[in-house]
C-alpha positions, 0 to 999 in steps of 0.5 A, spaced: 268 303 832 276 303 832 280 309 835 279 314 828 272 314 829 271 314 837 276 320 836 272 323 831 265 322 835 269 325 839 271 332 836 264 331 833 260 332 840 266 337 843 264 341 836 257 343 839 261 346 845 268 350 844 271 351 837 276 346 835 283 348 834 285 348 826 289 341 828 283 338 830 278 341 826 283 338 820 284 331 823 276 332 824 274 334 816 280 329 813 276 323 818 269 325 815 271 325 808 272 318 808 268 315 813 261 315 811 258 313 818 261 318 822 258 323 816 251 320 818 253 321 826 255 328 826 248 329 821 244 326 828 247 329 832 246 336 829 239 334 828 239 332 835 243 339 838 237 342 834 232 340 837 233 341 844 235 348 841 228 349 839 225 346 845 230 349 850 227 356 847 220 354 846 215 359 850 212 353 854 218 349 855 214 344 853 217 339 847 211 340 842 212 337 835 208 337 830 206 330 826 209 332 819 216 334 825 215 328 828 214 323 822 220 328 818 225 326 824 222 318 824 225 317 816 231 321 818 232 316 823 231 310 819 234 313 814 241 313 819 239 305 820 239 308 828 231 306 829 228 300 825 223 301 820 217 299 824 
């Protein structure tokens, strides 16, 4: 991973958290526009934000998914390359 992608997983990750100031959102877009892999990364992670989301607001506090969920994140993940097809 060279320093552009570090910084853009960085600012990726940070994003979740605080809004980004112009600057960093600029140098963040322009990044993602041309790299395929930080695009698949932010995906990830948003899925994953998403999740915990779901289950952080969840009644039971339990981590439920349905098995068309479970298979949907499945192929997503293989689909990213971050989980071999098995």
């Amino acid at each position: 991973m060279n320093h552009a992608c570090k910084q853009a997983s960085y600012l990726a990750s940070e994003s979740l958290d605080r809004k980004l100031s112009l600057s960093e959102r600029l140098r963040y877009q322009l990044h993602l526009f041309m790299c395929h892999n930080c695009r698949n990364f932010r995906k990830n992670l948003n899925m994953i934000h998403r999740i915990t989301e779901l289950m952080r607001l969840s009644d039971t506090n339990k981590a439920e998914l349905s098995d068309a969920m479970r298979s949907r994140i499945g192929d997503r993940l293989v689909e990213s390359g971050c989980q071999s097809d098995q």
